[in-house]
Jmol script that loads the backbone (N, CA, C; Angstrom):
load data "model"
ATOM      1  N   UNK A   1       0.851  -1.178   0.000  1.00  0.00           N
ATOM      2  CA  UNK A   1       0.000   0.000   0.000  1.00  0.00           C
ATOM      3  C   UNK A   1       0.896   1.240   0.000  1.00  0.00           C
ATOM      4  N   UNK A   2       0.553   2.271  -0.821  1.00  0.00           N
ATOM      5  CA  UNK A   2       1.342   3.206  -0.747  1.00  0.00           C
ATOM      6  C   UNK A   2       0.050   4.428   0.030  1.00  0.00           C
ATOM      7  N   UNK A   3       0.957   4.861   1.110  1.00  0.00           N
ATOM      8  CA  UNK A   3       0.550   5.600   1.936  1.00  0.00           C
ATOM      9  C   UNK A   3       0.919   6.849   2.067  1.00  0.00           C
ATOM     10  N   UNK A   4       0.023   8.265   1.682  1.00  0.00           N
ATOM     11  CA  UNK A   4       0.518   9.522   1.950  1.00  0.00           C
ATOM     12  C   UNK A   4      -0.319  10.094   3.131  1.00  0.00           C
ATOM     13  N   UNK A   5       0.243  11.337   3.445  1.00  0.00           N
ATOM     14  CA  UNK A   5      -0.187  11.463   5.118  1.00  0.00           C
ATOM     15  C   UNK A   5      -0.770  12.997   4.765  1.00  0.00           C
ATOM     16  N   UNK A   6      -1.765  13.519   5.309  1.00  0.00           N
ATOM     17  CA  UNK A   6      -1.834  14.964   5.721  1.00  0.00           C
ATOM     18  C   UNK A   6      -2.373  15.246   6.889  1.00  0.00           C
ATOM     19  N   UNK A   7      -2.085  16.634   6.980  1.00  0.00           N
ATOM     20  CA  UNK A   7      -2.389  17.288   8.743  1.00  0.00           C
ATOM     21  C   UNK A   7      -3.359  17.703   8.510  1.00  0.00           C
ATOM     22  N   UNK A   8      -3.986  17.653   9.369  1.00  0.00           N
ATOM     23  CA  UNK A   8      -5.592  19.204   9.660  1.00  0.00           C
ATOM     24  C   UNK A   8      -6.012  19.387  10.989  1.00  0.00           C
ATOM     25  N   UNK A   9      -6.841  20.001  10.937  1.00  0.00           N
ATOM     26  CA  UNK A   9      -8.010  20.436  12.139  1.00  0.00           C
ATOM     27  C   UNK A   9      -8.739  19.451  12.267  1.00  0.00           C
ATOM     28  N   UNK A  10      -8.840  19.154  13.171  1.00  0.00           N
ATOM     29  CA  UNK A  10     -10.004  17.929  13.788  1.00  0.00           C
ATOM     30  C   UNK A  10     -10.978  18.189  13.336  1.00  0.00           C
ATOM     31  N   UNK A  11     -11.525  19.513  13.197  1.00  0.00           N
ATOM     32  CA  UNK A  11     -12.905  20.236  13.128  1.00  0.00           C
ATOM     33  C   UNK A  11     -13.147  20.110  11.483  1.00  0.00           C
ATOM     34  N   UNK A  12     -11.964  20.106  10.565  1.00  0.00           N
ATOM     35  CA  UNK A  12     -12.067  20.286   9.428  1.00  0.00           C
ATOM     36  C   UNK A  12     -12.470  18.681   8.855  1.00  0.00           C
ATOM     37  N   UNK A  13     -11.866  18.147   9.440  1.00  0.00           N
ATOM     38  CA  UNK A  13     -12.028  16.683   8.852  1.00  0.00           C
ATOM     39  C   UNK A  13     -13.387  16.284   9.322  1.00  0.00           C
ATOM     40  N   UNK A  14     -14.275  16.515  10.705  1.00  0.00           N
ATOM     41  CA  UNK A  14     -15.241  16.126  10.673  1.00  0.00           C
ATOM     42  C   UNK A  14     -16.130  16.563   9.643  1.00  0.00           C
ATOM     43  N   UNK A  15     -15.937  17.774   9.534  1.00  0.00           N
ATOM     44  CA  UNK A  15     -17.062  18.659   8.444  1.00  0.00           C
ATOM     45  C   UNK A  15     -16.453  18.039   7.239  1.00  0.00           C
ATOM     46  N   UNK A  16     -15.625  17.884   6.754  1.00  0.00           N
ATOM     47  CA  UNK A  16     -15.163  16.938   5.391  1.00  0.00           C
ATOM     48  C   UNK A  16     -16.633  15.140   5.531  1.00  0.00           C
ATOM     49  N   UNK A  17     -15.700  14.834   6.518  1.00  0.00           N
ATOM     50  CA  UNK A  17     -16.854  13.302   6.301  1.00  0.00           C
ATOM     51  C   UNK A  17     -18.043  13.616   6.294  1.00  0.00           C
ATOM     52  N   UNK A  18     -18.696  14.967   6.740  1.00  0.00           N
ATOM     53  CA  UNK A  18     -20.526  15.400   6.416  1.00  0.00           C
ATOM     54  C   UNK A  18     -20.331  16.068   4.970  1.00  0.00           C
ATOM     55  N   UNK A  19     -19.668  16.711   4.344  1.00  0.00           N
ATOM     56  CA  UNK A  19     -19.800  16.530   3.119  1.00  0.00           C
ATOM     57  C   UNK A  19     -19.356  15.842   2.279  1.00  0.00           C
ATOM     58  N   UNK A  20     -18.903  14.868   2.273  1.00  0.00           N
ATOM     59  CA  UNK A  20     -18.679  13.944   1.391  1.00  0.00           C
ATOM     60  C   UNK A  20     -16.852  13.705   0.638  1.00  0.00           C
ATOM     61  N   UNK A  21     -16.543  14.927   1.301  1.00  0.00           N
ATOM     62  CA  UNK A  21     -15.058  15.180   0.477  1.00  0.00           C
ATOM     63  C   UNK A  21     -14.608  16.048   0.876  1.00  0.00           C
ATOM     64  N   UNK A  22     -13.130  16.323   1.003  1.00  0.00           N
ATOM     65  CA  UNK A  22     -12.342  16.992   1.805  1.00  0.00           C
ATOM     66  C   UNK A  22     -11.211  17.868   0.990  1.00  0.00           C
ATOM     67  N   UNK A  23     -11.618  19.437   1.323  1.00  0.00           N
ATOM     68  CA  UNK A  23     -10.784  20.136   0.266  1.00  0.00           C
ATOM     69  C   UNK A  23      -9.559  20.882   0.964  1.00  0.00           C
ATOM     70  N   UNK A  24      -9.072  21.278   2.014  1.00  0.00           N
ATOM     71  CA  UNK A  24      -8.433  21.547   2.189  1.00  0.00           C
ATOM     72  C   UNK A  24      -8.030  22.757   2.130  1.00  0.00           C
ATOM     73  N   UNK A  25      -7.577  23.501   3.173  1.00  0.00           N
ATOM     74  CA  UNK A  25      -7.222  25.198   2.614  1.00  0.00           C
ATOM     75  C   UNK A  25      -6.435  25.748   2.048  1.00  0.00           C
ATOM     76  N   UNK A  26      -5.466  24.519   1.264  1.00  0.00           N
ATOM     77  CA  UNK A  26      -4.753  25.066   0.317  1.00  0.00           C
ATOM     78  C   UNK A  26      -5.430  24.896  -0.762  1.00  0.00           C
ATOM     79  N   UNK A  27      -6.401  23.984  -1.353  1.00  0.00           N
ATOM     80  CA  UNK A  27      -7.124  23.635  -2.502  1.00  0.00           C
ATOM     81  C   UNK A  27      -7.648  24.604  -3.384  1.00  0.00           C
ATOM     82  N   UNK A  28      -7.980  25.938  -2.488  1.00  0.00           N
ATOM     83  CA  UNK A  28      -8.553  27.040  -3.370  1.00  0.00           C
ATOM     84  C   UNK A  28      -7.047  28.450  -3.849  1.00  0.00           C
ATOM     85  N   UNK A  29      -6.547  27.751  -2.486  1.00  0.00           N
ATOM     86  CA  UNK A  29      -5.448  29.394  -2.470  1.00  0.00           C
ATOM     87  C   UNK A  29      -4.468  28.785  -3.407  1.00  0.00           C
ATOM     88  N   UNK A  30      -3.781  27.598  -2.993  1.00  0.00           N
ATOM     89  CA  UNK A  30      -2.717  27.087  -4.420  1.00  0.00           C
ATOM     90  C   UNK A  30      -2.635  26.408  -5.260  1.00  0.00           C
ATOM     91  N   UNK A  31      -4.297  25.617  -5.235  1.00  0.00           N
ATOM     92  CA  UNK A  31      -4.510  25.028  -6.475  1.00  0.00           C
ATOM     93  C   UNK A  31      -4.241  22.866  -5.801  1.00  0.00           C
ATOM     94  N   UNK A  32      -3.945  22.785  -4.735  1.00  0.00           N
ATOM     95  CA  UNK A  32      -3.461  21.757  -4.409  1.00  0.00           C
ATOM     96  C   UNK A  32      -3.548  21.166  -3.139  1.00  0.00           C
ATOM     97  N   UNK A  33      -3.759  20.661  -2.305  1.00  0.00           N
ATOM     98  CA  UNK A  33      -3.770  19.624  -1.140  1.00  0.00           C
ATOM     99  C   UNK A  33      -2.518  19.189  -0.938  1.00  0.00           C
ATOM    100  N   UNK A  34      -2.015  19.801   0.096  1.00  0.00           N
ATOM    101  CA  UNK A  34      -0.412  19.664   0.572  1.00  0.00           C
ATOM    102  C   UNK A  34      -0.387  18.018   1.496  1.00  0.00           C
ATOM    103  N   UNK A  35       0.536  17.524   1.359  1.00  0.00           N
ATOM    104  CA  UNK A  35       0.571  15.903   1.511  1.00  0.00           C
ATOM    105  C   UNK A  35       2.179  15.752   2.470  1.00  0.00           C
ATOM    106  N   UNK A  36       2.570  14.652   2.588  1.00  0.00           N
ATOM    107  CA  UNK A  36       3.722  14.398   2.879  1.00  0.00           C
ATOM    108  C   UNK A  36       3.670  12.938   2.817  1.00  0.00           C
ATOM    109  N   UNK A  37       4.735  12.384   2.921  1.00  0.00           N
ATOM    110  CA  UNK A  37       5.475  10.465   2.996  1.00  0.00           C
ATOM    111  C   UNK A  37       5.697  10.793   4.402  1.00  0.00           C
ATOM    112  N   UNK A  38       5.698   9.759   4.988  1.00  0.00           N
ATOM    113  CA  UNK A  38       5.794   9.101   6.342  1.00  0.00           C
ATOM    114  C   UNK A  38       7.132  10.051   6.674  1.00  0.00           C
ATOM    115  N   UNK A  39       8.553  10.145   5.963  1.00  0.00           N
ATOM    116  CA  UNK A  39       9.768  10.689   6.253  1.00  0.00           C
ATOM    117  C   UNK A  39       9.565  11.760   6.836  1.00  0.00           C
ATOM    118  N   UNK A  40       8.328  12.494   5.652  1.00  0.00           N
ATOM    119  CA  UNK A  40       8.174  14.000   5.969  1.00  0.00           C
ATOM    120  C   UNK A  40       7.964  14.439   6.935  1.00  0.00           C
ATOM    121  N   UNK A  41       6.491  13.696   7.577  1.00  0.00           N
ATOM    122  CA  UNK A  41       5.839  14.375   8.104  1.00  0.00           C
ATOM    123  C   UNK A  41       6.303  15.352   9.324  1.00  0.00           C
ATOM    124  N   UNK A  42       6.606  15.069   9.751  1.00  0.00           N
ATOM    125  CA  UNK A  42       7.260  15.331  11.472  1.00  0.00           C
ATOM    126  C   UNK A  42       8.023  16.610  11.327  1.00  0.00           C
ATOM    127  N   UNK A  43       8.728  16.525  10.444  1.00  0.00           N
ATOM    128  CA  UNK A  43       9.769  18.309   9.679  1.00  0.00           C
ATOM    129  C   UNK A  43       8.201  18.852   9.417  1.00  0.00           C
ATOM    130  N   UNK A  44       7.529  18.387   8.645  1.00  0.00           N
ATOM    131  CA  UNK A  44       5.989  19.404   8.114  1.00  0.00           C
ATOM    132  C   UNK A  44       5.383  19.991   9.327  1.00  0.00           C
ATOM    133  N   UNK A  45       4.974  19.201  10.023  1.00  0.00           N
ATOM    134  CA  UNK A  45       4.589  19.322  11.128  1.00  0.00           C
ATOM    135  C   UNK A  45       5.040  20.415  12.646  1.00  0.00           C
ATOM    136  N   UNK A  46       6.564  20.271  12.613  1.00  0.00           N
ATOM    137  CA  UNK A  46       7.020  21.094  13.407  1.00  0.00           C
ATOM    138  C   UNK A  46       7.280  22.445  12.718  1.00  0.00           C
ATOM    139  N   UNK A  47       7.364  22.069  11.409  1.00  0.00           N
ATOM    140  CA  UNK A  47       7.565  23.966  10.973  1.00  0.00           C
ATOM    141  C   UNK A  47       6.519  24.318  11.050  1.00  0.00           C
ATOM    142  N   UNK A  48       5.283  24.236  10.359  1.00  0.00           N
ATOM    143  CA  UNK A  48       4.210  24.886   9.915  1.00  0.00           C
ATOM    144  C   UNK A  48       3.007  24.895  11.346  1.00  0.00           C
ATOM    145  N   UNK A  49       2.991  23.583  11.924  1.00  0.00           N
ATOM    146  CA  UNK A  49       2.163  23.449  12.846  1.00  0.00           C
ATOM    147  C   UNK A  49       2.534  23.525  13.991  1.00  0.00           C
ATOM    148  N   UNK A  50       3.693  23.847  14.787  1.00  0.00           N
ATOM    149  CA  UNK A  50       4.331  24.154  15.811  1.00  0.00           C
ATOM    150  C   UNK A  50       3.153  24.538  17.127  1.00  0.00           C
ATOM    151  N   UNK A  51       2.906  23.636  18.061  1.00  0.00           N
ATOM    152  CA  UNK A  51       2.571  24.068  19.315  1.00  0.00           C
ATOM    153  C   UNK A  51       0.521  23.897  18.993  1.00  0.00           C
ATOM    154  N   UNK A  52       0.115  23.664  17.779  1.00  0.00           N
ATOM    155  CA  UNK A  52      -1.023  23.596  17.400  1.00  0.00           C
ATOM    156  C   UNK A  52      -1.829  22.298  18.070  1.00  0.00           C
ATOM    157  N   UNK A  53      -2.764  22.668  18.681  1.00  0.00           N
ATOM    158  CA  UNK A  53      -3.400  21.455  19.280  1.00  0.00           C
ATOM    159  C   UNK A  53      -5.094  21.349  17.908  1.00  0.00           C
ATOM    160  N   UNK A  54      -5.543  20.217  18.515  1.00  0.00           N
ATOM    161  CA  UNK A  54      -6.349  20.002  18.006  1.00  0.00           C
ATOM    162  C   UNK A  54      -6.722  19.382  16.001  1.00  0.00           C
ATOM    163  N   UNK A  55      -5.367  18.899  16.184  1.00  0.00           N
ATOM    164  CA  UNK A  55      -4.697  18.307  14.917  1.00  0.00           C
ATOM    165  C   UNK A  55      -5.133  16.896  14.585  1.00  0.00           C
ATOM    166  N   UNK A  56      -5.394  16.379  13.327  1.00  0.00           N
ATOM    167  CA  UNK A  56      -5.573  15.068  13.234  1.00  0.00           C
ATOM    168  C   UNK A  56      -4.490  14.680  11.869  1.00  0.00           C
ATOM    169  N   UNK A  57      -4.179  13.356  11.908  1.00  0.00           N
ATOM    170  CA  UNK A  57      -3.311  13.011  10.743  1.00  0.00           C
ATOM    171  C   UNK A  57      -4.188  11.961   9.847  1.00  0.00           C
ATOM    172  N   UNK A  58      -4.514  12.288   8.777  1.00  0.00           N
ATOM    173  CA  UNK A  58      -4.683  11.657   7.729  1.00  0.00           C
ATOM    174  C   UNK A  58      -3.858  10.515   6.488  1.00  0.00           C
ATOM    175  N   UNK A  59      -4.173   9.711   7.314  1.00  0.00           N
ATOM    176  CA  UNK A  59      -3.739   8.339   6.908  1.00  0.00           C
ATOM    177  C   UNK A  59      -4.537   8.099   5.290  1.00  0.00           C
ATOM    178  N   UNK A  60      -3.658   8.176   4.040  1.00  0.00           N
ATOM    179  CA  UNK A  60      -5.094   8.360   3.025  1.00  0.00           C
ATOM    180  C   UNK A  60      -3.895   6.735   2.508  1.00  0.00           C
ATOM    181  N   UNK A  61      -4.925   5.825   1.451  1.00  0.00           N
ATOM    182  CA  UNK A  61      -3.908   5.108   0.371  1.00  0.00           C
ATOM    183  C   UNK A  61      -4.171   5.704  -0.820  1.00  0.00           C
ATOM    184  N   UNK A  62      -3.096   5.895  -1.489  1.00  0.00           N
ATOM    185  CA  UNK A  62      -2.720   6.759  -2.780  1.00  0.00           C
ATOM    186  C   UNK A  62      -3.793   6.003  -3.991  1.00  0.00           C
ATOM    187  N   UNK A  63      -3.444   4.994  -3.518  1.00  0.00           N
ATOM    188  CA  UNK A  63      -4.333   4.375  -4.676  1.00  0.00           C
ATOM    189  C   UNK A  63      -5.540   4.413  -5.289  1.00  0.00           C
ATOM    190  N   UNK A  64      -6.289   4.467  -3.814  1.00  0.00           N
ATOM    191  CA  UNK A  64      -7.840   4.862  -3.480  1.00  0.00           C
ATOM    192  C   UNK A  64      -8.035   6.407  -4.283  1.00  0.00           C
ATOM    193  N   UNK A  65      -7.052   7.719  -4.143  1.00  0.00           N
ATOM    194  CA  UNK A  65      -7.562   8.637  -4.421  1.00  0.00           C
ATOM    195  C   UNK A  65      -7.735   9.129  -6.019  1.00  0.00           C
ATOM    196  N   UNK A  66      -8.937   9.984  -5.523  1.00  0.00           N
ATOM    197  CA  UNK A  66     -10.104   9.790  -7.438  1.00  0.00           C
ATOM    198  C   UNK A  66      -8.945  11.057  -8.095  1.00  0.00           C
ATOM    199  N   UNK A  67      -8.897  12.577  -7.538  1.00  0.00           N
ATOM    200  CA  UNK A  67      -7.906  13.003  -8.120  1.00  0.00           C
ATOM    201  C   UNK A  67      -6.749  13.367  -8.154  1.00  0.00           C
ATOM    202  N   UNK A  68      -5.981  13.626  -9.416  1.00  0.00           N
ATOM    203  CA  UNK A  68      -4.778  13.359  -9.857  1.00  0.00           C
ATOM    204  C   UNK A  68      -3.801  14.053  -8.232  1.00  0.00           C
ATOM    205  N   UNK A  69      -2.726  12.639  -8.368  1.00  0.00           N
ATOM    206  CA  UNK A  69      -1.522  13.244  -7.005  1.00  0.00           C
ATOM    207  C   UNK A  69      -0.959  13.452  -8.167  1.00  0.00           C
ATOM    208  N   UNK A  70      -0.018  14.510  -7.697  1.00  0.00           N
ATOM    209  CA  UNK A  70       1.476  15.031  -8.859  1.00  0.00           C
ATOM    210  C   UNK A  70       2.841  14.821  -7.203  1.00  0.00           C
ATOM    211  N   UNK A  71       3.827  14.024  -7.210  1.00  0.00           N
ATOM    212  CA  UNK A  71       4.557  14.155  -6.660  1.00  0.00           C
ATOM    213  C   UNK A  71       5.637  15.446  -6.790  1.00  0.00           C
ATOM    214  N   UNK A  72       5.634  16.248  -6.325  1.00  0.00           N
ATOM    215  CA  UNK A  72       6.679  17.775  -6.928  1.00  0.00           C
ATOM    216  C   UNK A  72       7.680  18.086  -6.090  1.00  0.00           C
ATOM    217  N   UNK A  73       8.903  18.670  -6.426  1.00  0.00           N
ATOM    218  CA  UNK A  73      10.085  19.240  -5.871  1.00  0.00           C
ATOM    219  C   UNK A  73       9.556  20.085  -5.197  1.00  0.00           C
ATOM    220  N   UNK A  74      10.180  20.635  -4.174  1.00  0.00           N
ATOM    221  CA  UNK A  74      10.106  21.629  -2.769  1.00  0.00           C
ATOM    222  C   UNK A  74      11.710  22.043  -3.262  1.00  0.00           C
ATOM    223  N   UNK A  75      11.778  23.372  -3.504  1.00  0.00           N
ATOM    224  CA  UNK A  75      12.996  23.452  -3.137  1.00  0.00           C
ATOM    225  C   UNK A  75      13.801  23.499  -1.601  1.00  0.00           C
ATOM    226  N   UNK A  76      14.770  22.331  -1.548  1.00  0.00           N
ATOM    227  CA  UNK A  76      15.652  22.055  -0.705  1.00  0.00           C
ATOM    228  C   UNK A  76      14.769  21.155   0.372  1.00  0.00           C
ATOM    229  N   UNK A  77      13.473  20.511  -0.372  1.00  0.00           N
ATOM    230  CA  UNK A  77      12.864  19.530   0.721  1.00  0.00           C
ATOM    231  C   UNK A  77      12.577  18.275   0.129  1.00  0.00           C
ATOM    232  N   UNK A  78      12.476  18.246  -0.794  1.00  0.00           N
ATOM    233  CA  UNK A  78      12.169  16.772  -1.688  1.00  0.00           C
ATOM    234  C   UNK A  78      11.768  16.656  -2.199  1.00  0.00           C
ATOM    235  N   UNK A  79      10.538  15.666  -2.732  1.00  0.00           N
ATOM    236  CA  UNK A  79       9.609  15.750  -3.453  1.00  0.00           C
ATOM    237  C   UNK A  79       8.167  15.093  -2.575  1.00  0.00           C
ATOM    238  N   UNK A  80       7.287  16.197  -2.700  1.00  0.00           N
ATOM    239  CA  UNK A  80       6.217  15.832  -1.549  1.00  0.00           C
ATOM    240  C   UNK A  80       4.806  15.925  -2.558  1.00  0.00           C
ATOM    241  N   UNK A  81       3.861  15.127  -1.959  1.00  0.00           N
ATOM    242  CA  UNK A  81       2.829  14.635  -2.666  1.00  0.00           C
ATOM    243  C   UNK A  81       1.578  15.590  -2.799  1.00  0.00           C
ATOM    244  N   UNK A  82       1.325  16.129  -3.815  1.00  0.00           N
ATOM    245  CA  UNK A  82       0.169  17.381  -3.938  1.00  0.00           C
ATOM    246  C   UNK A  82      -0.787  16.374  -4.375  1.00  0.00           C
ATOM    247  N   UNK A  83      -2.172  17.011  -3.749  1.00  0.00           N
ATOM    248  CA  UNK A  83      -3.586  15.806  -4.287  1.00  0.00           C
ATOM    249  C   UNK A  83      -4.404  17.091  -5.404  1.00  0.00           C
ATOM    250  N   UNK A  84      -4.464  17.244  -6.602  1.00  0.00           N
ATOM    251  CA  UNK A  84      -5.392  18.618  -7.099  1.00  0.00           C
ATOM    252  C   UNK A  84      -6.863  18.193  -7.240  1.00  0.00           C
ATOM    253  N   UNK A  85      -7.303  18.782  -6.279  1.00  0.00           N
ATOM    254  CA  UNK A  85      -8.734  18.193  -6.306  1.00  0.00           C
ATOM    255  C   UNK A  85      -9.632  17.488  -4.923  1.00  0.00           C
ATOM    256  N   UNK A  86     -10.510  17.955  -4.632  1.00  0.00           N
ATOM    257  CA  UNK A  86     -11.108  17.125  -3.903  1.00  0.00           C
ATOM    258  C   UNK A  86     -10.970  15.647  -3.203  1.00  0.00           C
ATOM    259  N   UNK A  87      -9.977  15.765  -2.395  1.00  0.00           N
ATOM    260  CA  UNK A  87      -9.830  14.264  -1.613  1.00  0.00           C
ATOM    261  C   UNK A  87     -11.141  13.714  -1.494  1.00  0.00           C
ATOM    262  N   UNK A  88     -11.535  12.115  -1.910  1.00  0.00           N
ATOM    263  CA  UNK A  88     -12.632  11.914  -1.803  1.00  0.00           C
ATOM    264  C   UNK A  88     -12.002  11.196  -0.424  1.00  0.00           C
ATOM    265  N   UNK A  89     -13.379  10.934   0.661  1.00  0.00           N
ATOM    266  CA  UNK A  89     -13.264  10.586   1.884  1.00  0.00           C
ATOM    267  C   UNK A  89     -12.684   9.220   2.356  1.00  0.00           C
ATOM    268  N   UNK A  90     -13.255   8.013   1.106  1.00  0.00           N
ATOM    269  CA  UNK A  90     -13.123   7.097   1.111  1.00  0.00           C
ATOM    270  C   UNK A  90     -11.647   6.596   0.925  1.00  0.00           C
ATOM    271  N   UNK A  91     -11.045   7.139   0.529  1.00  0.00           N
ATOM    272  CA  UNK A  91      -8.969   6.897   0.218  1.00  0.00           C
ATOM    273  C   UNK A  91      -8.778   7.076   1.810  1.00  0.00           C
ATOM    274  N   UNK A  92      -8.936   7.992   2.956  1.00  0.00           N
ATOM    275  CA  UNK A  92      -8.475   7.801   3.890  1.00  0.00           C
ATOM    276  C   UNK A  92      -8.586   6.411   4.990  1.00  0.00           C
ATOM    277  N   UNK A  93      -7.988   5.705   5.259  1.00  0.00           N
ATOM    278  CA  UNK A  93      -8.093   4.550   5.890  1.00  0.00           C
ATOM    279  C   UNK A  93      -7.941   4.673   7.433  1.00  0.00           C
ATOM    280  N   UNK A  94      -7.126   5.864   7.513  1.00  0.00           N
ATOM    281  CA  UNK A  94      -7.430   5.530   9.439  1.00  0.00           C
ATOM    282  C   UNK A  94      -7.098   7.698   9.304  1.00  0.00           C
ATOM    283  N   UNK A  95      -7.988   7.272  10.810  1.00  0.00           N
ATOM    284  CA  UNK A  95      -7.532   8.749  11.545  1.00  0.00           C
ATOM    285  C   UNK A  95      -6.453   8.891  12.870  1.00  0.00           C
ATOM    286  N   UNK A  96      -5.463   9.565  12.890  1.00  0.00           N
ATOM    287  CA  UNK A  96      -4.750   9.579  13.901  1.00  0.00           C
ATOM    288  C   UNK A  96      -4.871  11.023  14.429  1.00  0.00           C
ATOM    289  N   UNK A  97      -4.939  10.861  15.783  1.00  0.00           N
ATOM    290  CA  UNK A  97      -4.745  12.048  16.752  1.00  0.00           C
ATOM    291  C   UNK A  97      -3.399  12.531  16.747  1.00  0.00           C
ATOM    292  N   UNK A  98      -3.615  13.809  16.379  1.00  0.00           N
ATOM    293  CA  UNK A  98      -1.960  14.548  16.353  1.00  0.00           C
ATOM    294  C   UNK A  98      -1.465  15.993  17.080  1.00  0.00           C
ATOM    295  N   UNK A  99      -1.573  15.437  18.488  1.00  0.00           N
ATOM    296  CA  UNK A  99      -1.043  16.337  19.335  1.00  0.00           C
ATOM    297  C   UNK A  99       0.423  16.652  20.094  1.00  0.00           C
ATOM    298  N   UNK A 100       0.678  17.910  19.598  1.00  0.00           N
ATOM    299  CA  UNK A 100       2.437  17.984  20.152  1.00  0.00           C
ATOM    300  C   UNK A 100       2.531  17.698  21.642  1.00  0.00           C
ATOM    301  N   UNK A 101       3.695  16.938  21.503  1.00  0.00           N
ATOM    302  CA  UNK A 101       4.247  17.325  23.089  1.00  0.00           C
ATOM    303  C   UNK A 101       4.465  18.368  23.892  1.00  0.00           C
ATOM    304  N   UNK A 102       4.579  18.608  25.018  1.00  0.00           N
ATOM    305  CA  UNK A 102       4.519  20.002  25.995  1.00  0.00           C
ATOM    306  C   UNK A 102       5.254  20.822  25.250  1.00  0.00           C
ATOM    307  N   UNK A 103       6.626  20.511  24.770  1.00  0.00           N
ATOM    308  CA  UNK A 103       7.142  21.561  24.416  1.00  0.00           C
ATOM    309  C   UNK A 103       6.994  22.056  23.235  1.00  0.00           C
ATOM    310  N   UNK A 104       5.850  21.499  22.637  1.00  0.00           N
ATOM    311  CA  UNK A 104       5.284  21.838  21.200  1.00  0.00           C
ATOM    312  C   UNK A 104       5.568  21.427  20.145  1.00  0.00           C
ATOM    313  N   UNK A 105       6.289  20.344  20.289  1.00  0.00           N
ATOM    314  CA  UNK A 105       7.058  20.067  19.367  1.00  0.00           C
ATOM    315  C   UNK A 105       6.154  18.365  19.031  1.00  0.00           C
ATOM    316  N   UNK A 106       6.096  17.418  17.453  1.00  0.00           N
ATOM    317  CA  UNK A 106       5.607  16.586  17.637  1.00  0.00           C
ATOM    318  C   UNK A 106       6.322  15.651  17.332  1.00  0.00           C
ATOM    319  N   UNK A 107       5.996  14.258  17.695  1.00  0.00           N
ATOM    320  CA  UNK A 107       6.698  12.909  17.256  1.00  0.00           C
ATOM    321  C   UNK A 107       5.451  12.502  16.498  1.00  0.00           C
ATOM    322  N   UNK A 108       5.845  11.590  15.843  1.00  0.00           N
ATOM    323  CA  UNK A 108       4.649  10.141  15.177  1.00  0.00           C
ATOM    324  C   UNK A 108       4.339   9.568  15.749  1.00  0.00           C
ATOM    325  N   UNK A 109       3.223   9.496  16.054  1.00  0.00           N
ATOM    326  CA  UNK A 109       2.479   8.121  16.624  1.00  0.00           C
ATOM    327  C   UNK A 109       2.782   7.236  16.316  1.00  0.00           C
ATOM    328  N   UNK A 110       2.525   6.354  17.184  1.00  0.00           N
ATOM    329  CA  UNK A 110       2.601   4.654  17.033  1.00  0.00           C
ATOM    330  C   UNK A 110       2.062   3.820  16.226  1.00  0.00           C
ATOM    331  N   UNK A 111       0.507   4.686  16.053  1.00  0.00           N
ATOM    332  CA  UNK A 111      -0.200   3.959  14.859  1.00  0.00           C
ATOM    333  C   UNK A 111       0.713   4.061  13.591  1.00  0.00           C
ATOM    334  N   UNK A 112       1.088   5.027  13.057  1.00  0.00           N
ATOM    335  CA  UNK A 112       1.745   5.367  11.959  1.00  0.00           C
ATOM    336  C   UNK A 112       2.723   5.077  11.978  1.00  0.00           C
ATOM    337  N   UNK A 113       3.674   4.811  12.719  1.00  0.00           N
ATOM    338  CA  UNK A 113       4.994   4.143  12.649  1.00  0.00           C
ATOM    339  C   UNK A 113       4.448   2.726  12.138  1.00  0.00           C
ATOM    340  N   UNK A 114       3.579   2.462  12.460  1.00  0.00           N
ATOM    341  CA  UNK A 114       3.219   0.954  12.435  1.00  0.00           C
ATOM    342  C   UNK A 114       2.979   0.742  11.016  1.00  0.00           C
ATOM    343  N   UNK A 115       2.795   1.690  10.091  1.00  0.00           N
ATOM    344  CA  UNK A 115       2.028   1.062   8.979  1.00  0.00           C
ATOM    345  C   UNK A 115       3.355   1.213   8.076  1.00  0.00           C
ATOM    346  N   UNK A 116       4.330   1.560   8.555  1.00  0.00           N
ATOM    347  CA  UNK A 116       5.320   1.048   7.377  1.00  0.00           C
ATOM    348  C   UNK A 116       6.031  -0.109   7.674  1.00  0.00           C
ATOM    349  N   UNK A 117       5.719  -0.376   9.108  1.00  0.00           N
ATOM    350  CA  UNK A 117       5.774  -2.030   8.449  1.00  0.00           C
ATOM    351  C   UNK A 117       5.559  -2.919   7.771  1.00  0.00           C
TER     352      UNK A 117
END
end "model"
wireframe off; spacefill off
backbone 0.3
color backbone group
């Protein structure tokens, strides 16, 4: 299974599964649904989301999703997985709780370590 990961709001993802599909707040501003690989996440996470509670991680399989991923260069970060289009709900396979540690900072859960086994 190939597995890409994204962050959100708890709040956002519930209101995603009542409508049917999940767009994301980059979807309108850059055209794309910001993603990461298992490697990433945790660098994504501590830059952008630093000290943010109320986070969930999106466990999606690539395979499942209806539109087009483009894998793209970051300069000086890699190549990280853009979804253009409406994540449909059904590609996500699990939800993980993603709350930093005290000092704000986050690790990976256990669930998710687990699935690259």
């Amino acid at each position: 299974m190939n597995i890409i990961l994204h962050i959100t709001q708890k709040q956002q993802w519930e209101q995603a599964k009542l409508n049917g599909s999940y767009r994301g707040d980059t979807l309108d501003s850059e055209g794309f649904i910001h993603c990461s690989i298992l490697e990433q996440v945790i660098k994504v996470a501590n830059s952008f989301f630093y000290n943010q509670k109320g986070l969930v991680l999106l466990c999606i399989e690539s395979n499942r999703v209806q539109p087009e991923i483009r894998y793209e260069s970051v300069e000086n970060e890699g190549t990280f997985p853009h979804i253009y289009g409406a994540l449909n709900i059904d590609s996500v396979f699990q939800v993980v709780g993603f709350e930093p540690n005290e000092d704000g900072y986050f690790a990976l859960p256990q669930e998710v370590i687990s699935l690259s086994k």
